[in-house]
N, C-alpha and C positions, 0 to 999 in steps of 0.2 A: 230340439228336433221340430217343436214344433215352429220357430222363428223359421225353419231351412222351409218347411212345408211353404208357410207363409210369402218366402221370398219366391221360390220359384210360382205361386200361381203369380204373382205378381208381374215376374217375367214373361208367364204365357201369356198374361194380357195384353202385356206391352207391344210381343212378338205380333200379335192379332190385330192387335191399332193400326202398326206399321204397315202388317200385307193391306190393310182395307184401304189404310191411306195412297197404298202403292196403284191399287187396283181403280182410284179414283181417280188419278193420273193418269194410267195407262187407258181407262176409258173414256178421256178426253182426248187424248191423243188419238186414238184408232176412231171416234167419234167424224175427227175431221169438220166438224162444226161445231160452232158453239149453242151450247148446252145449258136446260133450266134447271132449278136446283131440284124439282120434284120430278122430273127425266132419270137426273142422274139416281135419286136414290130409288125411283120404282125398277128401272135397269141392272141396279145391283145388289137392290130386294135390301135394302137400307132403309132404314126411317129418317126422315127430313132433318133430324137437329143431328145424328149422326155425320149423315153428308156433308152437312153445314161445318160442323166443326172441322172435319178434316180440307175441305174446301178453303178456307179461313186460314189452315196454316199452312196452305198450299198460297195462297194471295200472299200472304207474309211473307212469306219466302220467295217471292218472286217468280215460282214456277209459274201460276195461275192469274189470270186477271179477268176481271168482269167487267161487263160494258152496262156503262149507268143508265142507258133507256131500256134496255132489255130486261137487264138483270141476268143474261145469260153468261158462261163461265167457258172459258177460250185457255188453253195451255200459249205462256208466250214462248219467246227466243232464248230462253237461260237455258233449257235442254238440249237447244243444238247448238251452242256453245262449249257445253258441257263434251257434247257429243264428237266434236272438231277436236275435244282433246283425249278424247278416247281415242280415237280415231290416228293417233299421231304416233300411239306405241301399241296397238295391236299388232301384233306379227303371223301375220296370215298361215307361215310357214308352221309354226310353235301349235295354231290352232289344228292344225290340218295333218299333220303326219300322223295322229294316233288311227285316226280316221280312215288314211291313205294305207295304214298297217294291217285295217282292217279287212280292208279293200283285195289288197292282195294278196290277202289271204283266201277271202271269198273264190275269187278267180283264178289263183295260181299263176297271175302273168303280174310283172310290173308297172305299175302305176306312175304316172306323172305330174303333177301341178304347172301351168304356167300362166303369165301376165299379159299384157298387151304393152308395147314398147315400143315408140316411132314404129306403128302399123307392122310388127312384127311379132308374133308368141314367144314369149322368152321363157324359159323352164326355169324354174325356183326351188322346184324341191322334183324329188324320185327314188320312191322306194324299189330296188330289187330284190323280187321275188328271186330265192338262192334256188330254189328245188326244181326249178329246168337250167336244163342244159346250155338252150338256146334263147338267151334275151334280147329283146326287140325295145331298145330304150333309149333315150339322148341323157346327157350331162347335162347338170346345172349352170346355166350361165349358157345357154348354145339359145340361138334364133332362127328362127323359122317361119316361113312363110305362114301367113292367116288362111289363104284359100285352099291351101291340099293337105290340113292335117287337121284332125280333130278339134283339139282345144283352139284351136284359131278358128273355126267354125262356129262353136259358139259364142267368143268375143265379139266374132262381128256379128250379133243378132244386137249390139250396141250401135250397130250404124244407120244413117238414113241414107236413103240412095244416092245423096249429094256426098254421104260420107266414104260409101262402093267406088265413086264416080273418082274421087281424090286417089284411092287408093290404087285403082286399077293405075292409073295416071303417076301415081309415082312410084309403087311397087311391081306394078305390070300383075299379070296372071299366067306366068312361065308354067312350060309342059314337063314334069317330071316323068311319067307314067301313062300309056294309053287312057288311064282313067282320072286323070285330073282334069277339072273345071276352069277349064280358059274361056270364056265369054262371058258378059256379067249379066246377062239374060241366065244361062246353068247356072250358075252363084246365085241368085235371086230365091228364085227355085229351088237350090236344096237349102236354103236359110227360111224360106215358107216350109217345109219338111222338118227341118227344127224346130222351128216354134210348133207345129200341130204335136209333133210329137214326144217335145222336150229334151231331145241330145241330137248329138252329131254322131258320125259315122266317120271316119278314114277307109276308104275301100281301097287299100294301094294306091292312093291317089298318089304320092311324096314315094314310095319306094314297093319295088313290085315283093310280095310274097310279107308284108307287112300291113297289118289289121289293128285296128285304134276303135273306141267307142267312149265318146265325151260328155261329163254333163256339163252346164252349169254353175258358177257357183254367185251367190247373189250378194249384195252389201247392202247396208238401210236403208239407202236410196232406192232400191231397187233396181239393181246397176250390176251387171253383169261385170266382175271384178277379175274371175279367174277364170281356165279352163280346167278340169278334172278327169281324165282319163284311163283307162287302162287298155296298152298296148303290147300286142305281143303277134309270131306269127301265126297266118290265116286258116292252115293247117289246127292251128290248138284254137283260136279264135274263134270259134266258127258259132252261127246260130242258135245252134242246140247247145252250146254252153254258155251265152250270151245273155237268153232267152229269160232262164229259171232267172235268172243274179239280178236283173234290172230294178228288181224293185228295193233289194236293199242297194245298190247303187243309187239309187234316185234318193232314198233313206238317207244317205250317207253325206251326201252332195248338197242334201238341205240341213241337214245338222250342221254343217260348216256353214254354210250361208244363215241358218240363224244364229249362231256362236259371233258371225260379223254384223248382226242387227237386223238382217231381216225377217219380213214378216209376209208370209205368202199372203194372206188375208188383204195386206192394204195392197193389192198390186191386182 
C-alpha cells in the first residue's frame, strides 16, 4: 500500500512538470516575441532554475531556440509543422455536429454548417430540427451564392476588396428577392455590420418568407473557415426568439473555432 501511495505522488508530480512545461511553451507562443528567462518565470510566478530547466528541454527538443546575443527564448517552426499535420485529419464536420445538436436544440429551427468553394457556400453538414412541421434547410453537398445567405456573409469577411472586386466579376450579384444586395457599395456595408457586430443576417435575401442568422467559425490562423447558421421561417424566426439565444450561439460558434486552434486573444 504503501509503494501504491508512493507511486501515485510520484505520478502527480510528473502530471505537474508536464502542464508547467506546457504552460512555458504556450507563453512563448502567445508572447509573440522573444522572451528573457527572468520574464518568463516572473510571468508565470516560477523561480528562475525552474524555467530554466523546462526551457532546456524545450531547446532539446527542438520546439525552443535562443538567440546567443540576447539570450532571449523564441518558439521555432517544429510546431507549425506539427500543426500542418494536425491539420490534415481534423474533420470539421466530427468536431461540430455535437455542437450544431446543441444548437438546435436551443432554437428549435435547423441548423447548417458550410465552406467556401470556388467563391460559393457549400453546406457540409445540417442538423434537422424533427419538432416543426415546416423546415427551412438545404442538403449537404448543394451551393450557394456568398452574397444573399448567411454563412456566405460571413466567409466573405475573408475578402479584401480586390477579393469583392473578382467575385462580383465572376459570380455576379444576382436578385433573388427585393431584399438581396446587388451593388458592392450594400455588400461592403453590411460586411462593416458583421464585423461591428460579429454575425450575419439572411433577411429573405435568397428566398422570400425565409430567415437565416450566421456566426462565424474561426481556425489557428485566424481565418474564417466555416459558416454556422440557424435557419428557419421568419414567422418562428423572428427578434424576440433570436434575441435571448445569441449569446449561447456566439458560445457555441467559439467552442468550435477553438476545438480548430483558435485563440480569440492573439487576433
Amino acid at each position: 500500500m504503501k509503494k501504491e501511495g508512493k507511486d501515485e505522488k510520484v505520478k502527480a508530480q510528473g502530471n505537474q512538470s508536464s502542464v508547467k512545461l506546457l504552460k512555458v511553451f504556450e507563453h512563448l507562443i502567445l508572447k509573440r516575441e522573444p522572451q528573457r528567462l527572468l520574464d518568463i518565470a516572473r510571468d508565470l510566478g516560477m523561480n528562475s532554475s525552474t524555467a530554466l530547466r523546462f526551457l532546456t528541454t524545450l531547446v532539446n527538443e527542438g520546439y525552443v531556440d535562443q538567440n546567443e546575443e540576447t539570450l532571449k527564448y523564441f518558439p521555432t517552426y517544429k510546431i507549425c509543422a506539427l500543426a500542418s499535420n494536425v491539420n490534415n485529419y481534423v474533420d470539421m464536420r466530427t468536431i461540430a455536429r455535437p455542437y450544431m445538436e446543441q444548437l438546435a436544440k436551443i432554437f428549435g429551427e435547423s441548423v447548417c454548417m458550410a465552406v467556401e468553394e470556388n467563391m460559393r457556400s457549400v453546406y457540409i453538414e445540417v442538423i434537422r430540427e424533427s419538432n416543426q412541421s415546416l423546415m427551412m434547410v438545404q442538403s449537404v453537398g448543394n451551393a450557394v451564392p456568398m452574397h444573399c445567405t448567411g454563412n456566405g456573409k460571413v466567409m466573405l469577411l475573408n475578402y479584401s476588396e480586390e477579393d469583392l472586386d473578382k467575385l462580383i466579376r465572376v459570380e455576379g450579384l444576382a436578385r433573388y428577392t427585393e431584399n438581396t444586395l446587388t451593388s458592392k457599395w450594400q455588400l461592403m456595408e453590411e460586411l462593416k455590420k458583421i464585423r461591428e457586430r460579429g454575425f450575419a443576417y439572411d433577411q429573405e435575401e435568397r428566398e422570400l418568407g425565409a430567415r437565416c442568422v450566421a456566426f462565424p467559425i474561426y481556425n489557428y490562423t485566424g481565418k474564417v473557415v466555416a459558416g454556422l447558421s440557424v435557419t428557419g421561417p421568419k414567422n418562428r424566426l423572428t427578434d424576440e426568439l433570436i434575441a435571448p439565444r445569441l449569446d449561447d450561439f456566439r458560445r457555441i460558434s467559439m467552442e468550435i473555432s477553438k476545438k480548430l486552434g483558435y485563440n480569440a486573444f492573439n487576433y
